[in-house]
C-alpha positions as CSV (number, residue, x, y, z in Angstrom):
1,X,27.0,-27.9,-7.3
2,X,27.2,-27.1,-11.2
3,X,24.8,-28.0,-14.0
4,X,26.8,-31.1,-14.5
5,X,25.7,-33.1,-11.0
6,X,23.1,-34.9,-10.7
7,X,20.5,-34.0,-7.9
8,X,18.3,-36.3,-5.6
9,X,15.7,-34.9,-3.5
10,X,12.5,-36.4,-2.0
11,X,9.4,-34.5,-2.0
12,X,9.3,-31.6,-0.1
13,X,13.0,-31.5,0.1
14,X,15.4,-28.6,-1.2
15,X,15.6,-24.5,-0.5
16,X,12.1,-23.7,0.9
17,X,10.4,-20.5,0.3
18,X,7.3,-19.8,3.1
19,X,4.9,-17.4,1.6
20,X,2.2,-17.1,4.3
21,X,-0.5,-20.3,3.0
22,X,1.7,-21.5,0.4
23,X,5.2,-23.2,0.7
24,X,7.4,-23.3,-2.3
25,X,10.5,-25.7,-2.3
26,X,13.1,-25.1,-4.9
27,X,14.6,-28.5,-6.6
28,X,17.3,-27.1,-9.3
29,X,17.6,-23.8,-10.7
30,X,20.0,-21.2,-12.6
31,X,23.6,-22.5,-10.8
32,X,22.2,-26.1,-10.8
33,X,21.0,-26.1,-14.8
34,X,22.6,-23.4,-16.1
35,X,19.8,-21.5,-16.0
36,X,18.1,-23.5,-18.7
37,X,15.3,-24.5,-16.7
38,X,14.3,-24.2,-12.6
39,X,12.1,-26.9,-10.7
40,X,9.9,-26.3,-7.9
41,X,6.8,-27.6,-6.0
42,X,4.1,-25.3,-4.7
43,X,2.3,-26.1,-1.9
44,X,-1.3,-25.0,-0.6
45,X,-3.2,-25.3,2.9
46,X,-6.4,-25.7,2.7
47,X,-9.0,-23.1,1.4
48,X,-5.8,-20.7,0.7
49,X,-5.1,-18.5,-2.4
50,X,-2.0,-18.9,-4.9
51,X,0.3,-16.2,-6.3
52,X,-2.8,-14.2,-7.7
53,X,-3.1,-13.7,-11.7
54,X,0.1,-13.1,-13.6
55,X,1.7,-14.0,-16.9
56,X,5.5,-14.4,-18.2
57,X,6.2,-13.0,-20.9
58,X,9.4,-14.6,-21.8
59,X,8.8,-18.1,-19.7
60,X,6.8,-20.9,-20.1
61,X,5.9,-23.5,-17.2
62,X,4.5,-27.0,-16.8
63,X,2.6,-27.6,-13.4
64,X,1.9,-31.4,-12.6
65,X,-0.7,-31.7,-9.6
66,X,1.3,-33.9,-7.0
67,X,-1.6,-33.9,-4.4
68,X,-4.9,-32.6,-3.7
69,X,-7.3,-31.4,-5.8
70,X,-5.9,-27.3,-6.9
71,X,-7.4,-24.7,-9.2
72,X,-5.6,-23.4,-12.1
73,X,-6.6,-20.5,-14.4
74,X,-5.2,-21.0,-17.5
75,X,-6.3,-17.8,-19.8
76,X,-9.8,-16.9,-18.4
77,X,-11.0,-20.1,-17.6
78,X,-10.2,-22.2,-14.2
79,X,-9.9,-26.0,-14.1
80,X,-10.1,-28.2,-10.8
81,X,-8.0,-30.5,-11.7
82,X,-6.3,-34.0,-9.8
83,X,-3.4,-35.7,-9.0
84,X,-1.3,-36.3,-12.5
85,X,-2.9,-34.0,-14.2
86,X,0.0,-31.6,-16.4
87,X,-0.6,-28.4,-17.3
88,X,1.5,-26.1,-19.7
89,X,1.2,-22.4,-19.6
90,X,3.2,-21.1,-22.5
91,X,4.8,-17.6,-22.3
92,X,2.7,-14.9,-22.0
93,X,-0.9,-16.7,-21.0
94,X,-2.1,-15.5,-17.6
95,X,-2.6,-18.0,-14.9
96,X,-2.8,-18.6,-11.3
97,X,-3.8,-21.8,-8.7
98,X,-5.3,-21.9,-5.3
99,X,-6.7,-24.8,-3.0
100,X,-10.5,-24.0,-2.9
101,X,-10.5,-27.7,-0.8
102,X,-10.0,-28.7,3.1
103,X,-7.1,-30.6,2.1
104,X,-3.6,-30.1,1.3
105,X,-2.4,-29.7,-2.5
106,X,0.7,-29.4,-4.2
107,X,1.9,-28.7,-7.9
108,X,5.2,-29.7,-9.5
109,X,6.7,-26.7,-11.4
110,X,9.2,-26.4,-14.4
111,X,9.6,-23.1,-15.3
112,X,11.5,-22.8,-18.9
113,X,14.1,-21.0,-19.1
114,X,15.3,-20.7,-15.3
115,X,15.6,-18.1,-13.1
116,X,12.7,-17.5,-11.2
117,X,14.4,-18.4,-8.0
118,X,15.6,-14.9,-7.9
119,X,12.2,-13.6,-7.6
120,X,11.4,-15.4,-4.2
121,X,12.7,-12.9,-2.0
122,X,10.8,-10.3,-2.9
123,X,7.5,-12.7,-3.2
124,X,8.1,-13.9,0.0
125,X,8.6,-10.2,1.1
126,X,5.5,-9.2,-0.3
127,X,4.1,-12.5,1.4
128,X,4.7,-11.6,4.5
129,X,3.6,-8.3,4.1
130,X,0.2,-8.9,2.6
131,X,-0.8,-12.0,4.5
């Protein structure tokens, strides 16, 4: 595939990353879009902690709460936010999400530019580790 096809894929579908209580399933990233951008959706269990507090320094994302009801630090401040609701983190800004909730939730992620797919080895490494 080059940055030229198009892509279909239903939710949930694509390369899926399992990091213990949260599931990430890459849509497109660097080979797929020239590494100008890399989509993702994050899912939670229920009552189940994120990635933890970290920034990008170089990289800015937009989340888009698909399901559920997750909660995002953005800075020092955390939001329970819903369905629809968007978020943007801009480059250097700490954040984090987790699913404080007994149900399911799930975030739709652009990460601008791409290549954070080549970190989720080593996160689901340290996953599986840690969990």
């Amino acid at each position: 595939m080059t940055e030229r096809d198009p892509i279909v894929l239903g939710l949930g579908k694509g390369r899926i990353y399992s990091c213990g209580m949260m599931t990430a399933v890459f849509k497109a990233d660097g080979a797929e879009t020239g590494n100008r951008y890399s989509i993702s959706e994050w899912w939670m269990q229920p009552h189940s902690d994120g990635p933890g507090a970290h920034s990008h320094e170089e990289n800015d994302e937009i989340f888009l709460v698909l399901e559920g009801r997750p909660s995002v630090l953005v800075g020092e401040e955390w939001h329970d936010v819903g369905p629809g609701t968007m978020l943007r983190i801009p480059a250097g800004v700490t954040h984090d999400f987790r699913n404080r909730t007994g149900e399911r939730a799930g975030l739709f992620n652009v990460f601008l530019p791409g290549g954070f797919e080549k970190n989720m080895p080593a996160i689901v490494e340290w996953f599986r580790n840690n969990s």
